[in-house]
N, C-alpha and C positions, 0 to 999 in steps of 0.2 A: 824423317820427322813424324812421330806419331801423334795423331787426329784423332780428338776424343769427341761424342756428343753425349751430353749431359741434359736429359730429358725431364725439366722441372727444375726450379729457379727458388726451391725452396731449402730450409737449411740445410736437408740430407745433399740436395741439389751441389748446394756452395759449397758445403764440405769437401765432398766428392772431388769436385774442380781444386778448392784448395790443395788435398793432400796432394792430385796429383801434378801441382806446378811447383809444390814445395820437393818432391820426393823424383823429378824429372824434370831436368833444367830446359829441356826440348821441347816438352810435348806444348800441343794446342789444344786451348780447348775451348769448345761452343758450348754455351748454356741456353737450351734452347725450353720455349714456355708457350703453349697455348695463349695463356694473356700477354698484355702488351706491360704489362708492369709484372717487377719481378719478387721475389722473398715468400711468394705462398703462403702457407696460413698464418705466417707473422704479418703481413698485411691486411688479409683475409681472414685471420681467423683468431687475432687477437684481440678481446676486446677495448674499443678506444678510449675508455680511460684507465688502463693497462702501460701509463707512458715508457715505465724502468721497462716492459718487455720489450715493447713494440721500437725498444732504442736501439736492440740487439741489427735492425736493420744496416744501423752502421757499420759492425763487421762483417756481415753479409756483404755490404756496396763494397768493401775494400777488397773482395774474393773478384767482385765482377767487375772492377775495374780494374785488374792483375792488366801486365801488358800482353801475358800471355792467355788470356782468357776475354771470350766479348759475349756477350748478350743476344742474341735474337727474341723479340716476343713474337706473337702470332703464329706461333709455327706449330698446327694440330697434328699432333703425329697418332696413326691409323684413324679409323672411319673415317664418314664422308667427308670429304673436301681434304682429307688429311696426309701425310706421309706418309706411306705404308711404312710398314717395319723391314720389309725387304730391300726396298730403296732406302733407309737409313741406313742401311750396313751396310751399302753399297759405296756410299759415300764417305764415311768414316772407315778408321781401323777399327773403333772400338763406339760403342754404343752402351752409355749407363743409363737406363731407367730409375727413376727416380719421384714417379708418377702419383704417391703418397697411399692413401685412403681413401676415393672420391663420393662414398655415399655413406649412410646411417644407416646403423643395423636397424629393424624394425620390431616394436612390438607381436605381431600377430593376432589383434586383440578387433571382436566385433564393435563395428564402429570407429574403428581408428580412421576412415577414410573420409571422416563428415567432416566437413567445412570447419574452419576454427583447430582442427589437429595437423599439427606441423613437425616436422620434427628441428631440432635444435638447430641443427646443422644449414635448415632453409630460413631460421631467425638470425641466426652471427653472418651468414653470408647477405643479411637486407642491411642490418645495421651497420655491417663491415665494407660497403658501395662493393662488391664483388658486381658486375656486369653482368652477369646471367640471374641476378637476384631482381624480382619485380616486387613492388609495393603489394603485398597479397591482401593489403589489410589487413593485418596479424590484430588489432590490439581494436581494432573498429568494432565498438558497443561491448565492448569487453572492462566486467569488475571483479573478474575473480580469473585466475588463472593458474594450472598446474603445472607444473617440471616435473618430471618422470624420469630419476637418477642423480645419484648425489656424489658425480664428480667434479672436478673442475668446471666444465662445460656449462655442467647444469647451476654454479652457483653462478658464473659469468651472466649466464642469462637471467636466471633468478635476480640478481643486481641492477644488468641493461633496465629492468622492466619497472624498478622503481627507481631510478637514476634522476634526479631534476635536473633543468636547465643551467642551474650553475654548475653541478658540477660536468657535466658533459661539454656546456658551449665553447670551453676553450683545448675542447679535441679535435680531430680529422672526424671524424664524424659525418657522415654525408647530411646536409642541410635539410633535407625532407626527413630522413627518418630522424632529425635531432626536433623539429617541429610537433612529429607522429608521437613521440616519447614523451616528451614536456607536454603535451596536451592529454595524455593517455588516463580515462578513467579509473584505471586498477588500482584497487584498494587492498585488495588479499591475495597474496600466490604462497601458494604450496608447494614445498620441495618433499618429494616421496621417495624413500626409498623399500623396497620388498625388505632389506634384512636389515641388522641395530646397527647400530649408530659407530661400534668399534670395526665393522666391516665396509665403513664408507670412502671412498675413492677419493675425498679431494682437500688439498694439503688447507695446515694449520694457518697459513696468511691469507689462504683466500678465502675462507673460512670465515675470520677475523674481519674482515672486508667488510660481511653483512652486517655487524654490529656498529660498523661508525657512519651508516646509512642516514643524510637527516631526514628526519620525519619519519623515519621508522623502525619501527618495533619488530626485532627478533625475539618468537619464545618455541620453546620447545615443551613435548608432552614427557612430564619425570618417569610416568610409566614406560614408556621406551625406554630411557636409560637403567629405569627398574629389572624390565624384562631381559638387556643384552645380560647373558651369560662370560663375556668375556672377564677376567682376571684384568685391570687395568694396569697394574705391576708388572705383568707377563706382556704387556703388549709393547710393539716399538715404539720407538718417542713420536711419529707422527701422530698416531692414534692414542696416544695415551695425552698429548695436548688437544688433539680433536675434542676427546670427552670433557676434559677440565673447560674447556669455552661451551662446550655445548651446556654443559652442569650451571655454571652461569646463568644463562639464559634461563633454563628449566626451572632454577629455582626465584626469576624477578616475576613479580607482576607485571601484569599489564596494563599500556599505560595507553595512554589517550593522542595515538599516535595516526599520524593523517593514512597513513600505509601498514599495513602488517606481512610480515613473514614467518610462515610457520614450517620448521623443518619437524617433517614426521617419518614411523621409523616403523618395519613389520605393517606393510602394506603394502599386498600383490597387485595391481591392478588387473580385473577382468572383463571391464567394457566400456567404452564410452557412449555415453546417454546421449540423445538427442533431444535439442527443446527447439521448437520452433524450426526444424528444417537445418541445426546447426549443433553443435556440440555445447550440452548442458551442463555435462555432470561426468565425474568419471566415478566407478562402481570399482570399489579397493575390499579382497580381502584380506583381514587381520591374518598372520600371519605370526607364526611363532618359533623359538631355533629346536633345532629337532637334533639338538643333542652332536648332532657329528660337522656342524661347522654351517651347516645351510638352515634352511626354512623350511616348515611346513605349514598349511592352508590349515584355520581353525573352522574352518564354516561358519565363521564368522563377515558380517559384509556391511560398509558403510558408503553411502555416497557424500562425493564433494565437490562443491556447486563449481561450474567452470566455463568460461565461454572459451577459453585458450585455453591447449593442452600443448606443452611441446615435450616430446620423448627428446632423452639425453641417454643413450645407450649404447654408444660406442659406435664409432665409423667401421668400414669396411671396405678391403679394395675392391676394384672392379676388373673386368678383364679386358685386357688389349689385344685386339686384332692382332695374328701375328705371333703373338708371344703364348707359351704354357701357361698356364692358371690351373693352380688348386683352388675349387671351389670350397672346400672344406674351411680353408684357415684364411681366403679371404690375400693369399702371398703369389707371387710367382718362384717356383720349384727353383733353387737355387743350393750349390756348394761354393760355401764363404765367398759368397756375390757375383758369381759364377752362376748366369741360366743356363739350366737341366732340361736339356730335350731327352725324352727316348731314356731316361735315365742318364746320359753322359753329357756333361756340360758343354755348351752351344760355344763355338770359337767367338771371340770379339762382341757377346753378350753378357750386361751385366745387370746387375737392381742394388738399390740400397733403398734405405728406409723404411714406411713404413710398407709397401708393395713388398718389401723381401722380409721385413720378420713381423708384421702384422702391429695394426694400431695401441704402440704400447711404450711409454718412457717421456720424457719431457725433449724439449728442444735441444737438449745439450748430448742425450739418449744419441743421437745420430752422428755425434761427431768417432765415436770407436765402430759404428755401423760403416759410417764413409771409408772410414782409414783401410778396413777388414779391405773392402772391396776393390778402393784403389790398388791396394796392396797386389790383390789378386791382378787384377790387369796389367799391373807394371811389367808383375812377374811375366804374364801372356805376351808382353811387346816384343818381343824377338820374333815370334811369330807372328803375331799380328802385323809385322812391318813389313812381311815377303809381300802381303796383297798389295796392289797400288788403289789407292784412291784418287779425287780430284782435287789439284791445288788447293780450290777455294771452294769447298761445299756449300757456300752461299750461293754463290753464284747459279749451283744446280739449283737450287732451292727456289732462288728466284724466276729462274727460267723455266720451271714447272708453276709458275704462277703465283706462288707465294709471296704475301706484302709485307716483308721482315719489318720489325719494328725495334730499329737498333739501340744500343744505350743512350745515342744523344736522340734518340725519340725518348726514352722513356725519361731524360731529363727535361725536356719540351713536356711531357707531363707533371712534372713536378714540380715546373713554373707555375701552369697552370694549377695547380690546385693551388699555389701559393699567391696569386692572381685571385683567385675564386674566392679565398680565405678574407683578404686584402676587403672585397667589396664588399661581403657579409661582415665587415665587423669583429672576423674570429680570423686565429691562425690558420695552416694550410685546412683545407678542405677538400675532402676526395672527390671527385670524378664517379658519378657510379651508373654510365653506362658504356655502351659501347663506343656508340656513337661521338659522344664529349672525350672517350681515351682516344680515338685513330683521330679525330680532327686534331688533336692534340699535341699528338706524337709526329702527323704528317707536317706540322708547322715549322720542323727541325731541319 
């Protein structure tokens, strides 16, 4: 019987498991998660009033409630306190990492380290109850705020940030940051991006979002769309619907709205200003297309006022003890999901997602990603089976001290927030620290 671990509880995660309980009637497999809840950034990283996505959870739970498939949370695999990677392989035939993108690319821009500058990634994981997320006081004495990047991400949060209490209070939502948000001063945020407006990253519905915002006013500057060079004819149907709603807006007045949003466009960003010991202003130069597909700097420079700045520029993996890392692309060295040591692919190692082809595609992106890899392994189980492992890999797991936190924990979570929801008034409600998820799960 071949022993699969499945390292990450996220769609590439569930994928992974699915193909390989649909494509091998035998195998076993553990889905094993640092947290004690499972689905990754579609819990974590979607935002909550997001519901059609954040519903995709359903067929995720149907992957991890296979009869041939179970759940573990808590289980940190390499660094401290964690699995090493060598004892994982020890224990399993086969070993799929599946460990995503865990940090944000960064600007490199002076001043980006002053107080009030966050990046994206540390504002969806406060709003989103992720457990390693603290109340930073993101939004504390702040009436102007910037977004830096004009993907999906960045319009997510662009939204969060002027989102009211109706329409929020009947999400998951953790209950302090739904409080921090409905109270929150900001009157103006900016969405910047360095090039025009047909080179922007993020789809026509989410886009469309900003516009049916109550109380606030989306406008845009005509001259950006004056200045992109691009052919709107010649471009795909995302970007060629992007511009037709951006054009809307460019051409309404503006109106006498409690909130504004202004998407701008041919804006580098080159420092963040300090006022008062914290971050004032971000310092943008005009930028203009230089002919062959990118930007260049006009020496032109305008500041714009900001107490929050959060960068929206792409995640990036990290490296795991244990395993190869190209530092370069941000992947672990991989043939069709197969890890590459030494140049020759590592027996009973694998990756999918975004650790094996780099932060790029939608949720659905991962399921030809999973399949590639399962594929690969399946094919490896003849051999992989000569090894022996342990009946029950939990069991080692446990007995190296490990506090598994199994599916009927993380259903004992899911009461509780529905417990939690119950006395506030609002549907379920997230858990967002550690402490409220283990007493939670331990209740089971």
């Amino acid at each position: 019987m071949l022993r699969v671990a499945v390292v990450g509880s996220g769609p590439s995660g569930c994928y992974t498991a699915q193909t390989l309980v649909q494509q091998d009637p035998e195998v076993r497999v553990d889905v094993l998660d640092r947290l004690p809840c499972p689905y990754g950034l579609v819990r974590y990283g979607v935002a909550p009033d997001h519901e059609k996505i954040k519903s995709l959870q359903g067929s995720l739970r149907s992957v991890l409630e296979h009869e041939r498939v179970r759940f573990f949370g808590g289980v940190r695999v390499s660094g401290p306190g964690g699995v090493p990677v060598e004892r994982l392989r020890e224990l399993y035939h086969a070993v799929v990492y599946c460990v995503g993108a865990a940090t944000d690319r960064r600007l490199g821009l002076p001043g980006e380290e002053l107080p009030g500058s966050w990046s994206a990634t540390d504002f969806v994981a406060w709003y989103s109850a992720h457990p390693d997320a603290a109340d930073a006081g993101f939004l504390r004495g702040v009436r102007s705020a910037v977004v830096i990047g004009v993907g999906n991400v960045a319009v997510d949060v662009t939204r969060m940030l002027v989102r009211g209490a109706a329409e929020l209070r009947p999400t998951d939502i953790p209950q302090a940051a739904l409080d921090t948000l409905t109270a929150s001063g900001i009157t103006e945020v900016h969405m910047v991006g360095r090039r025009g407006p047909a080179q922007a990253r993020f789809t026509t519905k989410e886009l469309r979002e900003l516009g049916g915002l109550p109380g606030t006013q989306v406008t845009v500057d005509p001259a950006d769309l004056a200045l992109d060079p691009a052919d709107p004819a010649a471009l795909p149907a995302v970007q060629r619907r992007n511009l037709e709603v951006l054009r809307g807006w460019a051409t309404g007045s503006r109106a006498d709205a409690a909130r504004h949003i202004g998407l701008r466009f041919f804006l580098r960003p080159v420092e963040l200003l300090a006022e008062a010991g914290r971050v004032g202003a971000v310092r943008f130069e005009r930028t203009a297309p230089d002919g062959y597909g990118g930007v260049t700097g006009t020496g032109r420079f305008e500041e714009v006022p900001a107490q929050l700045v959060l960068r929206s520029v792409g995640y990036r993996g990290v490296p795991l003890d244990g395993l190869p890392f190209d530092a370069a692309s941000g992947t672990v060295p991989h043939t069709a999901g197969r890890v590459v040591r030494d140049g020759v692919p590592s027996p009973g190692e694998y990756v999918a997602g975004w650790i094996k082809r780099g932060p790029t595609g939608v949720i659905g992106t991962n399921r030809p990603c999973a399949k590639e890899t399962a594929t690969s392994l399946l094919a490896d189980a003849p051999a992989l089976l000569r090894r022996q492992v342990p009946e029950d890999p939990a069991t080692a797991l446990r007995e190296a001290g490990i506090e598994l936190v199994p599916w009927t924990g993380w259903m004992a979570i899911e009461r509780a927030e529905a417990e939690l929801g119950a006395r506030l008034g609002r549907s379920k409600v997230k858990l967002a620290d550690w402490d409220a998820l283990l007493t939670a799960a331990r209740s089971a």
